[in-house]
C-alpha positions in Angstrom: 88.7 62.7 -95.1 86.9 60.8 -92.3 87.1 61.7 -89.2 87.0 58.5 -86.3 83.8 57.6 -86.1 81.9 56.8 -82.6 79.1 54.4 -81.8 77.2 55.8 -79.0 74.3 54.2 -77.3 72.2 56.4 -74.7 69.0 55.2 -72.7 66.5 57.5 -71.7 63.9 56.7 -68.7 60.3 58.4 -69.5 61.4 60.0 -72.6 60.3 63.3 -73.7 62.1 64.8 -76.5 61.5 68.1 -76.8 64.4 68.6 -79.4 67.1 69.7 -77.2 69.6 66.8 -78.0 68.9 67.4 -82.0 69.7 71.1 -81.3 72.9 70.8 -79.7 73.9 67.9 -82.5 73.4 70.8 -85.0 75.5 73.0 -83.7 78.0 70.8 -83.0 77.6 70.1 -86.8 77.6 73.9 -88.0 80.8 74.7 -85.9 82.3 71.2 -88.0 83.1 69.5 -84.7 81.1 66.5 -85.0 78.8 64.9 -88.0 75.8 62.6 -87.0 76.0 59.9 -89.9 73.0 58.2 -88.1 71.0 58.0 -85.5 68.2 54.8 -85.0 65.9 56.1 -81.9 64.0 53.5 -80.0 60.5 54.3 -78.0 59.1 51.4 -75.8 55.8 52.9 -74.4 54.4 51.9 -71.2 52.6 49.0 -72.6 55.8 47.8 -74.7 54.8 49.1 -78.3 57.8 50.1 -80.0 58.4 53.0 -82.4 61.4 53.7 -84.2 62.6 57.1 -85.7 65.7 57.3 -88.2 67.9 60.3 -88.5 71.1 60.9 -90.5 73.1 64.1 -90.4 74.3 63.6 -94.0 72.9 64.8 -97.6 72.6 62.7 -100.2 75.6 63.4 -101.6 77.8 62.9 -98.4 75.9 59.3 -98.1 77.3 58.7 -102.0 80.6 59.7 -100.7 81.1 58.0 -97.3 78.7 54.9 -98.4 81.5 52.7 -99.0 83.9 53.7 -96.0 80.7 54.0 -93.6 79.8 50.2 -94.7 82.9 49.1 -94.0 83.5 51.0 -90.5 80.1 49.3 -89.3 81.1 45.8 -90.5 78.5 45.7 -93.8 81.3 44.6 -96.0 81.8 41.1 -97.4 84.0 38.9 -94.8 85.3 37.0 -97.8 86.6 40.2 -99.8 87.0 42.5 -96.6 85.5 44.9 -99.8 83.4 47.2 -99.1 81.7 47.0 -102.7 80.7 43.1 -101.7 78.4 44.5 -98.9 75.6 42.4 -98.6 73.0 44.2 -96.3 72.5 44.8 -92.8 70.5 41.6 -92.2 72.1 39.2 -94.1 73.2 36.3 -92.8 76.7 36.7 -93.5 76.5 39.7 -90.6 77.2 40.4 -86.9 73.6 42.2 -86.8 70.7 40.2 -87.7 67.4 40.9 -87.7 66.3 38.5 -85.1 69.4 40.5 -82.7 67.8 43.6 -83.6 64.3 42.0 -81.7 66.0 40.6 -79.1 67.5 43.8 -78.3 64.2 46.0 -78.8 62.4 43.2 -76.3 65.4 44.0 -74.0 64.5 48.0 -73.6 62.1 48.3 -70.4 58.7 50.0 -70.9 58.3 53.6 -70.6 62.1 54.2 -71.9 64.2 55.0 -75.0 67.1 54.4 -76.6 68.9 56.2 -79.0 71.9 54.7 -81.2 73.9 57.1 -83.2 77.2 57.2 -85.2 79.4 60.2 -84.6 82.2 61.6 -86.8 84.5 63.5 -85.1 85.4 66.0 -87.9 87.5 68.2 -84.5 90.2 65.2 -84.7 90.7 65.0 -88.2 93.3 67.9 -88.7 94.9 66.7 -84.9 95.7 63.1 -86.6 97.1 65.3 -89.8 99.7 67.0 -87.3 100.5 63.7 -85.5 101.0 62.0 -88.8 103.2 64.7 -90.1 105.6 64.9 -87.1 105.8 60.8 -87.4 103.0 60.3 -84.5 101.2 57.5 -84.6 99.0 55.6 -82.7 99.5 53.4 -79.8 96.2 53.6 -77.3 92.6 54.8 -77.9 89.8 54.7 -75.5 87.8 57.1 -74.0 87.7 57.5 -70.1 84.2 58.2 -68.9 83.0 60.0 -65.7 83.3 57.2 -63.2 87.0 56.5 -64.3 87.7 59.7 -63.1 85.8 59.4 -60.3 87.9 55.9 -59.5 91.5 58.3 -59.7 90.4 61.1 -57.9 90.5 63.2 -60.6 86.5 64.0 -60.7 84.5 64.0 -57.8 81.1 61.7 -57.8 78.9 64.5 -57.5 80.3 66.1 -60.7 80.0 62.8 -62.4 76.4 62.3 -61.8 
């Protein structure tokens, strides 16, 4: 089973990663409360050169598994079939990502910061949907409030937040 799966997209002025993110990702993973399926880091230096850094969370075997599913969560499947076996590529044309977004994003990233994009299964939900499912739950609202909702109710206050 899959749990839901999370696009997250974090930017970092005057990056120096010094592994600590990566660290507390992996024990996240060894305690099964989340899975990093992928992560694309982006580096804009102070003069604009880009570099670009790749990491998944799964092994080979776990990509052979989830390959279809994961295709079909990030919208790689065929619009014709809806099938994830028609999946034509990340840059066809037939996509919402193209490879000329992809630029115009990477020229949108200021100099001297970073960006880090990352898909996140949240394995601590999947036996919580089995429980709602088995008493007849199902759903009716999913979003995720952040800090400054909070914030906005009164519920958090703005120095917390920050």
């Amino acid at each position: 089973m899959i749990g839901p799966v999370q696009l997250l997209v974090v930017g970092f002025d005057k990056p120096d990663f010094q592994g600590e993110v990566l660290a507390h990702l992996q024990s996240l993973r060894e305690h099964d409360v989340v899975r990093v399926i992928d992560i694309l880091v982006v580096v804009k230096d102070a003069d604009g050169v880009v570099e670009t850094a790749q990491i998944t969370g799964l092994s080979d075997e776990e990509i052979a598994d989830l390959g279809e599913v994961l295709e079909a969560l990030v919208g790689l499947a065929s619009a014709a079939d809806g099938d994830a076996a028609g999946a034509a590529g990340l840059w066809s044309e037939d996509d919402s990502i193209s490879e000329a977004d992809l630029v115009d994003v990477l020229e949108e990233i200021p100099n001297d910061t970073a960006v880090a994009i990352a898909l996140l299964e949240h394995r601590w939900a999947i036996p919580l949907r089995e429980a709602i499912t088995a008493a007849g739950g199902f759903p009716v609202l999913d979003t995720w409030l952040h800090p400054r909702d909070l914030v906005e109710v009164g519920l958090l206050a703005a120095a917390d937040a920050a």
